[in-house]
ZASEDREN-19639 format. One line per field, with one value per residue (C-alpha): residue number from 1; residue in three letters; chain; y, x, z. Coordinates in nm, 3 decimals, always signed. Each point is the difference from the previous one (the first is absolute). Example, Ala and Ser with C-alpha at 12.3 -4.5 7.8 and 13.67 -1.06 7.14 Angstrom:
2
num: [1;2] $
residuo: [ALA;SER] $
cadena: [A;A] $
Y: [-0.450;+0.344] $
X: [+1.230;+0.137] $
Z: [+0.780;-0.066] $
END
This chain:
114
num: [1;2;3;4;5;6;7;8;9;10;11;12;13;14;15;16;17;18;19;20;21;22;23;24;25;26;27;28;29;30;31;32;33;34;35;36;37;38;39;40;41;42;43;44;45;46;47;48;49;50;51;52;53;54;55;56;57;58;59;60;61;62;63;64;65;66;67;68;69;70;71;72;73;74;75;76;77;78;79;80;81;82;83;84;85;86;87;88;89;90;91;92;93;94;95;96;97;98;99;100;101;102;103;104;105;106;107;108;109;110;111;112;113;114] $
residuo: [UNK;UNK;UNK;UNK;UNK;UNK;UNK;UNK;UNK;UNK;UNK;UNK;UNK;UNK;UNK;UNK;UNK;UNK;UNK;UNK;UNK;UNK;UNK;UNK;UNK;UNK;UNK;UNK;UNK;UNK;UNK;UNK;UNK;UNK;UNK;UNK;UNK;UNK;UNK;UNK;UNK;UNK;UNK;UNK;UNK;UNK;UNK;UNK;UNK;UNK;UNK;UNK;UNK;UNK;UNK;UNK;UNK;UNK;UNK;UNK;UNK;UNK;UNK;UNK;UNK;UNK;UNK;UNK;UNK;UNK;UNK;UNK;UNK;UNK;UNK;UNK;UNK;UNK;UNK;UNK;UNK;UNK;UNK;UNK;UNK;UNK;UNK;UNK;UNK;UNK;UNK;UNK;UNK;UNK;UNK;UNK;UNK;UNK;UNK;UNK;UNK;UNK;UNK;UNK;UNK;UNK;UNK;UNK;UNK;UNK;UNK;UNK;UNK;UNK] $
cadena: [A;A;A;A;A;A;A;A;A;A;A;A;A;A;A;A;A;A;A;A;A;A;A;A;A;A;A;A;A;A;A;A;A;A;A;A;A;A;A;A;A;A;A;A;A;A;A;A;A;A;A;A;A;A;A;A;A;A;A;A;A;A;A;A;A;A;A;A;A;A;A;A;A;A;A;A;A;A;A;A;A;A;A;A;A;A;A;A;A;A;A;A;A;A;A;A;A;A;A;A;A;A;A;A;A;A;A;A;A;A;A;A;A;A] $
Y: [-0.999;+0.137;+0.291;+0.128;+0.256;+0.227;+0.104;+0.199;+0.302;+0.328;+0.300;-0.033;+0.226;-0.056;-0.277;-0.184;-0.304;-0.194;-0.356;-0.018;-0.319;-0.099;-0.286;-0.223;-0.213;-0.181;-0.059;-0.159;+0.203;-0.325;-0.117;+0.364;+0.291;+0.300;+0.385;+0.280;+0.357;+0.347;+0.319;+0.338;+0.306;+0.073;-0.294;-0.325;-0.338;-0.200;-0.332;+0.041;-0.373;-0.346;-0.341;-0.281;-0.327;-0.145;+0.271;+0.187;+0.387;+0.267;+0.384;+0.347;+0.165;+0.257;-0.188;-0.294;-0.044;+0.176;-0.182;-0.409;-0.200;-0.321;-0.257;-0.172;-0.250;-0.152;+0.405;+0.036;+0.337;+0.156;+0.289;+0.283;+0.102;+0.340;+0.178;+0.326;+0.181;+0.266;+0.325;-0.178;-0.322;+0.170;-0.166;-0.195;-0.402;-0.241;-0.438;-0.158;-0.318;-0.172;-0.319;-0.055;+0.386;+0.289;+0.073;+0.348;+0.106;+0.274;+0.208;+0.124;+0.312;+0.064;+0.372;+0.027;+0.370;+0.191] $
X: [-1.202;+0.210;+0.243;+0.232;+0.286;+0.184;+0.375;+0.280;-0.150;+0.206;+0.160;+0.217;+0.170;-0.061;+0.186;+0.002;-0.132;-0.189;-0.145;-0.424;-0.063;-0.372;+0.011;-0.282;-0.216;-0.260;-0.002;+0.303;+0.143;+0.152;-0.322;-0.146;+0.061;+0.106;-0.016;+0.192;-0.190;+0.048;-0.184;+0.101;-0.176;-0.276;+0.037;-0.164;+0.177;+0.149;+0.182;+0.383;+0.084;-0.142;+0.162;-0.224;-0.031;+0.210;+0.282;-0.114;+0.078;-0.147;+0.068;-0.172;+0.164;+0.162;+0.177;+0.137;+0.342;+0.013;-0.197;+0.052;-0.303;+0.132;-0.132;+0.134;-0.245;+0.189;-0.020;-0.387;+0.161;-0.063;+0.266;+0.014;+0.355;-0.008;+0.280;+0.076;-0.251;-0.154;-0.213;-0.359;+0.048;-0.090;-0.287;-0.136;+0.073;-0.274;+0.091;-0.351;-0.103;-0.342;-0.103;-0.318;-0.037;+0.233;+0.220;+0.248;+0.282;-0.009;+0.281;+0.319;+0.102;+0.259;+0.145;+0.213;+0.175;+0.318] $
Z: [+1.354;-0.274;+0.082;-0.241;+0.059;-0.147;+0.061;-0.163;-0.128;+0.119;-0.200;-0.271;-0.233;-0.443;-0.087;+0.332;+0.094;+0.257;+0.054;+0.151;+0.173;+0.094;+0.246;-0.002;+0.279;-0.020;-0.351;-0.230;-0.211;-0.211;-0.143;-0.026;-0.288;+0.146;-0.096;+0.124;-0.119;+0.077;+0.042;-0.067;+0.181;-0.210;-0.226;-0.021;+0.135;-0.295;-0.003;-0.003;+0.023;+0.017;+0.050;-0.112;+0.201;-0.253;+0.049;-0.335;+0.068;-0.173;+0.080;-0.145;-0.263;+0.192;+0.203;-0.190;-0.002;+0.355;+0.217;+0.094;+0.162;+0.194;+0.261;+0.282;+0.088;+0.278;+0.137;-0.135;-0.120;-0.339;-0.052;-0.235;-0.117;-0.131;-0.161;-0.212;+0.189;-0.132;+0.168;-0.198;+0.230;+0.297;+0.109;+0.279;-0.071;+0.085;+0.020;-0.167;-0.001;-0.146;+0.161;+0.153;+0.062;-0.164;+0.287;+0.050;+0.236;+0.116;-0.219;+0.016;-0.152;-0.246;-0.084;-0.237;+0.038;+0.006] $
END
């Protein structure tokens, strides 16, 4: 069964910074491309980040140059460094991964306020 989980979300004031991890079981995260996407209140979800099996990253243009996708595969973690946050990041943060199924976590929410 695959879980993933999401960690590291909290509040944070503009121009702050946090790091998301999504932990992995039951699937390996080393052989797998994996997404992080948010979704703002009355907004639909859209793809932040996404590190390719290869270790190809890719990020939306609003937050390039702020955000850093990395993998520890000995961990099965995918992490999300964000930094200069800003109020329009605020969002839940959802780990995604598309293997035999399209599988979620469950979220972790990120406010950016002052």
């Amino acid at each position: 069964q695959v879980q993933l989980v999401e960690s590291g979300g909290g509040l944070v004031q503009p121009g702050g910074s946090l790091r998301l991890s999504c932990a992995a079981s039951g699937i390996s995260f080393s052989i797998n491309a994996i997404n992080w996407y948010r979704q703002a209140p009355g907004k639909q979800r859209e793809l932040v980040a996404r590190i390719s099996r290869g270790g190809t990253t890719t990020y939306a243009d609003s937050v390039k140059g702020r955000f850093t996708i990395s993998r520890d595969s000995a961990k099965n973690t995918v992490y999300l460094q964000m930094s200069s946050l800003k109020p329009e990041d605020t969002a839940i943060y959802y780990c995604n991964v598309v293997n035999t199924g399209n599988y979620w976590g469950q979220g972790t929410q990120v406010t950016v306020s002052s």
